[in-house]
Legacy VTK file of the C-alpha trace (Angstrom):
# vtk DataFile Version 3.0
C-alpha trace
ASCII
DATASET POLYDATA
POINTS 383 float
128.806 213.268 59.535
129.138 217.145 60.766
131.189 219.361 59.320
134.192 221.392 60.678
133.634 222.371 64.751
132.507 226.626 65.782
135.982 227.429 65.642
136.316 227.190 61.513
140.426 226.168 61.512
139.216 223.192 64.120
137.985 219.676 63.449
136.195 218.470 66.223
136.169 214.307 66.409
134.606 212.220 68.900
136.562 208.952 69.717
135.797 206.295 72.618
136.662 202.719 73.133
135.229 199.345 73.019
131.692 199.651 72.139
130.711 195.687 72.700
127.129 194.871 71.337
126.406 191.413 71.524
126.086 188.903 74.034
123.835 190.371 76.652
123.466 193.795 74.559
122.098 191.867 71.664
119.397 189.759 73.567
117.767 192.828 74.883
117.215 194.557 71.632
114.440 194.031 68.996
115.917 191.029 66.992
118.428 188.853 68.907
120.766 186.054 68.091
120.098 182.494 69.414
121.960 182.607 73.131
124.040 179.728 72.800
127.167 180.558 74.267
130.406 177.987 74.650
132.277 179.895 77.915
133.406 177.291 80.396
130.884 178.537 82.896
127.805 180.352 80.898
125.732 178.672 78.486
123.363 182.009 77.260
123.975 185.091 76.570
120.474 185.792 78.871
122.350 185.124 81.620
123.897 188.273 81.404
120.916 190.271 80.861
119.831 188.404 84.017
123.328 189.447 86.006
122.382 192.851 85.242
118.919 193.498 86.295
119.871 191.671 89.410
122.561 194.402 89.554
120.399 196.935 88.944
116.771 196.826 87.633
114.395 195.164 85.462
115.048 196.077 81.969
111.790 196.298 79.570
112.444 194.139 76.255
112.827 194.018 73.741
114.105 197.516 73.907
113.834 199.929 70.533
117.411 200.462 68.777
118.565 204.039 70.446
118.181 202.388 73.949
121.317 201.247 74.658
122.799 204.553 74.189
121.064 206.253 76.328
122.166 209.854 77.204
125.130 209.412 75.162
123.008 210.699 72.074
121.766 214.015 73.846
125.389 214.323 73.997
126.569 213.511 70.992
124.087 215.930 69.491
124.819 218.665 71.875
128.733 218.280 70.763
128.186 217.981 66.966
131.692 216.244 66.177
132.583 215.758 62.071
133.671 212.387 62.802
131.950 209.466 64.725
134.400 206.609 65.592
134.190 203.695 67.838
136.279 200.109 68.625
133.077 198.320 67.256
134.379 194.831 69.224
131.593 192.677 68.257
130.826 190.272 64.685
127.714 191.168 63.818
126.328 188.075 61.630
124.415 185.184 62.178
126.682 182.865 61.738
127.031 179.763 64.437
130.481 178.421 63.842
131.989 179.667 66.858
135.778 180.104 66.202
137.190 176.631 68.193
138.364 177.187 71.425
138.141 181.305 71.808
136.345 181.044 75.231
134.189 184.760 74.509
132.643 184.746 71.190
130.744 188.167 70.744
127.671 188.122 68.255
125.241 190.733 67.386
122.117 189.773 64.932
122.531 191.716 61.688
119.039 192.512 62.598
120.197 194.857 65.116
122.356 196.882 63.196
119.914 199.856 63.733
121.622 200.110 67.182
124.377 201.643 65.679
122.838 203.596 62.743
120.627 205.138 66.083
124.230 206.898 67.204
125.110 208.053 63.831
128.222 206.496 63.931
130.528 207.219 60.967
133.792 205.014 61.398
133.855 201.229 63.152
137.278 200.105 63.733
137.269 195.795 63.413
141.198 195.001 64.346
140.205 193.993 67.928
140.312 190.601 69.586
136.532 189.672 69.011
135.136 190.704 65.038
136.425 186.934 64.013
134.446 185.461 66.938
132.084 183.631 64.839
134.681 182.785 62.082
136.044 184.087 58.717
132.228 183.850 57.223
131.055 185.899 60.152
133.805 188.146 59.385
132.803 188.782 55.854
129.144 189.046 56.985
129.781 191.856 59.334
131.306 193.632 56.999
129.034 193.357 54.265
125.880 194.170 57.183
127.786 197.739 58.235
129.078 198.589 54.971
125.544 197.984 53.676
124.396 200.152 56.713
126.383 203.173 55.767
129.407 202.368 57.841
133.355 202.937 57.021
135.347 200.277 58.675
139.590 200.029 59.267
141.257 197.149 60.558
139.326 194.252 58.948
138.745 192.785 55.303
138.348 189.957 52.373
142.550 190.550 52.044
145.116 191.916 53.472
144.875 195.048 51.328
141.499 195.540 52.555
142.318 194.943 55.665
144.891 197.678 55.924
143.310 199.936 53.956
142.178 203.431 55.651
138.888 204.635 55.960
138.882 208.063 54.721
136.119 211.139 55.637
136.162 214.398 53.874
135.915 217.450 56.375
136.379 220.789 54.375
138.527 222.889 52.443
139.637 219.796 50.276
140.989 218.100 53.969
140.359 214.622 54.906
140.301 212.345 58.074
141.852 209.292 57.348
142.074 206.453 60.346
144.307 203.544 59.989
143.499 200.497 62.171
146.151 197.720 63.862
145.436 195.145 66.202
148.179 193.657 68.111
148.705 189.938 69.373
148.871 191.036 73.116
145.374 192.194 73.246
144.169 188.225 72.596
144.144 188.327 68.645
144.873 184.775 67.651
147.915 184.947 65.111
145.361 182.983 62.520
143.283 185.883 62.374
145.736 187.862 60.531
144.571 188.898 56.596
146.751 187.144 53.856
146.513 188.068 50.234
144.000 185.537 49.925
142.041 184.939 53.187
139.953 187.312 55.343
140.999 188.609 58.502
142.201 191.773 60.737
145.088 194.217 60.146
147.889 192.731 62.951
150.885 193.988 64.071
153.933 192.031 63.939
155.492 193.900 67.054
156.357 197.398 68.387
159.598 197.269 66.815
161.127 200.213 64.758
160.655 198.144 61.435
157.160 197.979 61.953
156.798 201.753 62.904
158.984 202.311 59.745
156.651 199.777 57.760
153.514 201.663 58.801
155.166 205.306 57.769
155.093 203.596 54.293
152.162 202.542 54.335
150.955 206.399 55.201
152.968 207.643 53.222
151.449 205.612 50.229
147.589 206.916 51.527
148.414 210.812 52.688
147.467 213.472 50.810
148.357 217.525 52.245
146.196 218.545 54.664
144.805 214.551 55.887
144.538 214.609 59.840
146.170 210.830 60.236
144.309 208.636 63.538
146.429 205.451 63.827
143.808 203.051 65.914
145.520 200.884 68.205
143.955 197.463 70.000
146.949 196.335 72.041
147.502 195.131 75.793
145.377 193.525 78.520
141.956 194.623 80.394
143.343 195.700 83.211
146.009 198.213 84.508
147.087 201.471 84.331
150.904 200.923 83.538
152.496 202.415 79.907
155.325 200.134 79.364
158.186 202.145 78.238
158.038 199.751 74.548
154.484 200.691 74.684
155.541 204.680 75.051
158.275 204.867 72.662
156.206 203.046 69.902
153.516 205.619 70.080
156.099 208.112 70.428
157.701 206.705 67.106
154.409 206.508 65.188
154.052 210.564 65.395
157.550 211.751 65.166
158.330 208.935 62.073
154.887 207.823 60.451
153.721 211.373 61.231
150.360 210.462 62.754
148.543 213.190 64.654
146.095 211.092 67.035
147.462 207.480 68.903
144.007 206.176 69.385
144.490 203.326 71.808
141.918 200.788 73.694
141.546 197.078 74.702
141.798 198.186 78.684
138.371 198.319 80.318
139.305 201.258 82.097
140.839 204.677 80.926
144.442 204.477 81.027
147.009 207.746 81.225
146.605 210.121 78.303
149.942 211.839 77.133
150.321 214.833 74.227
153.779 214.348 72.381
155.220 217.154 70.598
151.462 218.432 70.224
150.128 215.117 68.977
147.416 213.105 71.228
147.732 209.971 72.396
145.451 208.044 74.310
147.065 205.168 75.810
143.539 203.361 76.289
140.227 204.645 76.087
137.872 202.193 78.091
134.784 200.337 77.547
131.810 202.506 76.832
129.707 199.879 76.425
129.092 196.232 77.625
127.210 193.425 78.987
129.932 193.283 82.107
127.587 194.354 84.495
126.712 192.557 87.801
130.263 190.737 87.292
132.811 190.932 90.341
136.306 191.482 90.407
138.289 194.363 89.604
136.350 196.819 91.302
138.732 199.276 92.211
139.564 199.685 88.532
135.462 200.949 88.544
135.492 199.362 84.886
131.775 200.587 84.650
132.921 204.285 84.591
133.529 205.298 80.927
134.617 208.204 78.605
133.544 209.929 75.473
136.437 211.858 74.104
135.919 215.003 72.143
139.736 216.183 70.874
139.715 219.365 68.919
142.965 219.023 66.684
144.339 222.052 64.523
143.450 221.090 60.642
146.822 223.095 59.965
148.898 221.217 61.913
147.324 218.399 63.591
148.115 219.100 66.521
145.959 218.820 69.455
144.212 222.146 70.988
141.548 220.891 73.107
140.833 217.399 74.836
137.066 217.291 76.721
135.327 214.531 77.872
132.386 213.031 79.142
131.963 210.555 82.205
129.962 208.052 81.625
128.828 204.959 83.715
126.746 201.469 82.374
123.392 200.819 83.897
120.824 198.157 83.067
122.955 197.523 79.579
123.035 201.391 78.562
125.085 204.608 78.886
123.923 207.206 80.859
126.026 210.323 82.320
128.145 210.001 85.368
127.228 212.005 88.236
129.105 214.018 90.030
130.706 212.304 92.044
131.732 209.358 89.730
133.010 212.344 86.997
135.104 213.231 90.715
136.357 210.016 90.661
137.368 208.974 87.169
139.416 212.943 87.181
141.296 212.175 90.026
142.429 208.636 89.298
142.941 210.249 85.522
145.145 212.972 86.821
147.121 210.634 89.203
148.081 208.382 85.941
148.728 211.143 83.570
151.000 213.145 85.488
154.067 210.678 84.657
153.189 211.990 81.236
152.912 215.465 81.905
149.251 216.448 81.843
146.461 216.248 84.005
142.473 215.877 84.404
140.110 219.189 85.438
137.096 218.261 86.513
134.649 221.231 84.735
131.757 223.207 86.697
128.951 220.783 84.480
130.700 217.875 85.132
133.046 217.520 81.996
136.371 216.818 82.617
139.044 218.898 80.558
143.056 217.675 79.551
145.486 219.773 80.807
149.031 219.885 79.534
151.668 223.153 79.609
151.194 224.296 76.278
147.462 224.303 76.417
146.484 225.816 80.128
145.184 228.524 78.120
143.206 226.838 76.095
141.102 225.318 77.979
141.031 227.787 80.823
LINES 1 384
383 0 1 2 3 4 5 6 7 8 9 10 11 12 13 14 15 16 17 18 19 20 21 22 23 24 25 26 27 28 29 30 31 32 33 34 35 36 37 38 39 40 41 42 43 44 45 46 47 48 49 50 51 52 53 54 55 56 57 58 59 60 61 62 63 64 65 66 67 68 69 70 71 72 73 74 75 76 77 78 79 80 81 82 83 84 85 86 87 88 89 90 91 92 93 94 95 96 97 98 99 100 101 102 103 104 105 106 107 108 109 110 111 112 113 114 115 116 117 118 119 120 121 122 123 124 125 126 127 128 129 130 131 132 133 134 135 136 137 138 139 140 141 142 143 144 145 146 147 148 149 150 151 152 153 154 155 156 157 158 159 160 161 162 163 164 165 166 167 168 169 170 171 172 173 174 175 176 177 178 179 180 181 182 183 184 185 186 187 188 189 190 191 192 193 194 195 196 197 198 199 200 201 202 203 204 205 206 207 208 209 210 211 212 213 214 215 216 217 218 219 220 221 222 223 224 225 226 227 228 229 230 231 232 233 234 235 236 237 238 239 240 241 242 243 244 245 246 247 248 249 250 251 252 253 254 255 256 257 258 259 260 261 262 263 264 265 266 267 268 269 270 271 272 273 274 275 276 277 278 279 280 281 282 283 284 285 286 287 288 289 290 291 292 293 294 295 296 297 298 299 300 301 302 303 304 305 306 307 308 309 310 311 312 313 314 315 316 317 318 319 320 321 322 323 324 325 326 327 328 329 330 331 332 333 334 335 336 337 338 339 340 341 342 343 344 345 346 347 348 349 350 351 352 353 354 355 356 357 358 359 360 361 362 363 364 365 366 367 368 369 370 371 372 373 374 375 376 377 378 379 380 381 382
């Protein structure tokens, strides 16, 4: 972890969505699980190593442990954000008991856990729709291989108090990051996955009512000290589709102006969905898959699902509020992240801008091939 960004009264954070490394991801690296998958129609995880190099190119394995990140690092580097944090939506355990009748069950060999220490990765949020894949034991085995590892999770533990408890970074000047982590039902959690007071399992929401947002602002409340920057991370909704239901709006809306969080960090979609800033506050509606073994599967195309983003906000450490939003395109080739060129970075800014304006911002596409948030109060800003 980095400290405070150039600009010494900014924090700069780097934030992206589901970062999925099993399956396929886990067969190409030094020390993967057995295959044995139970999907209706694939029986290995190989045989999406196999869709992909038919996609796209032989892939040498076992690969070493930075591989699948591929230009992602250079960039990582080159930004120097304090804070790492990714939608880690994988169990990583070698456990077989895959949970009965899921349909996907994610795995990645504890032996592989390298693969994320290679990014430097400070924070991996668990309250998605795939850490309980292989079962409460392979629940409590991923989180004893990251926390062993160096990792901070949210979203996941032995309890429900663990589960909901924050995972805190110090930044400077006595301030703290502090990123809460709810999965909700609509993104494919099973309701049996919820923690209890006695049984392991995922921090779930029980809807996007005001009680809950009210129940949340206590929970805060009970965690915040002056000065924390608050990142409430959200796993909610389907894979596909750019719509913001107006429930979906107003809940994020109601999270900032009542439970006083400063970043909505949303994902589950596969694609970037419309990114809004509410009375200064961020909130990104869904953040896309920056990594997975998806590749050489059709359908959905015109979403272009393989086109990714790594988000670099900027927020105020006096305020919270949001001063800068840049990020990188990305795109997944032979089971790693490289840059976008120029004419995908085109793409993903144009179909960013056409969602976003409903919301009142838009997407620059920048001279190296960034792209840049625009909103009224921050033209300036980022000019």
């Amino acid at each position: 972890m980095n400290e405070l960004s150039a600009a010494a009264n900014t924090v700069r954070l780097f934030l992206c969505g589901d970062v999925m490394t099993g399956r396929g991801v886990d067969q190409i690296l030094p020390h993967p699980s057995a295959p044995q998958l139970y999907e209706p129609y694939v029986s290995s995880a190989c045989e999406y190593v196999e869709l992909a190099e038919r996609a796209h190119g032989r892939i040498s394995k076992p690969t070493d442990f930075s591989y699948i990140w591929g230009d992602a690092l250079a960039e990582l580097d080159r930004r120097q954000p304090a804070v790492r944090i990714v939608n880690l939506e994988t169990a990583v355990t070698s456990c077989n008991d895959a949970w009965p009748g899921k349909g996907i069950n994610y795995r990645m060999s504890p032996g592989n856990v390298r693969c994320l220490t290679a990014a430097n990765l400070d924070c991996c949020v668990l309250a998605n729709n795939h850490t309980l894949d292989w079962g409460r034991e392979g629940l409590v085995e991923t989180l004893q291989v990251l926390h062993d590892a160096g990792f901070i999770t949210a979203g996941a533990g032995a309890n429900l108090a663990q589960a909901c408890k924050p995972a805190c970074f110090d930044l400077s000047d006595g301030r703290r990051l502090v990123v809460f982590a709810y999965g909700a039902l609509d993104s494919g959690i099973p309701y049996e996955w919820r923690a209890t007071e006695r049984r392991p399992g995922l921090c779930v929401l029980d809807d996007l009512s005001l009680h809950t947002v009210e129940k949340i602002a206590t929970c805060i409340r009970s965690e915040r000290r002056d000065g924390d920057i608050i990142v409430m991370s959200l796993h909610w909704g389907g894979n596909w589709g750019y719509e913001v239901s107006d429930e979906r709006r107003r809940f994020a809306h109601q999270l900032i102006d009542i439970a006083s969080v400063d970043i909505v960090y949303g994902h589950s979609s596969h694609h970037p969905k419309p990114i809004e800033v509410h009375r200064g506050k961020l909130i990104l509606y869904g953040c896309g898959d920056l990594l997975n073994d998806y590749e050489g599967i059709g359908g959905y195309e015109h979403f272009r699902s393989e086109l990714g983003l790594m988000y670099f906000p900027e927020i105020d450490c006096a305020t919270g509020n949001l001063v800068r939003l840049t990020m990188t395109p990305t795109r997944i080739r032979r089971l790693r992240i490289n840059l976008a060129d120029r004419s995908e970075a085109r793409w993903l800014s144009a179909a960013l801008s056409r969602e976003c304006q409903p919301f009142g911002a838009s997407v620059r596409l920048l001279p190296e091939g960034g792209l840049a948030l625009e909103w009224p109060q921050a033209v300036e800003a980022i000019a």
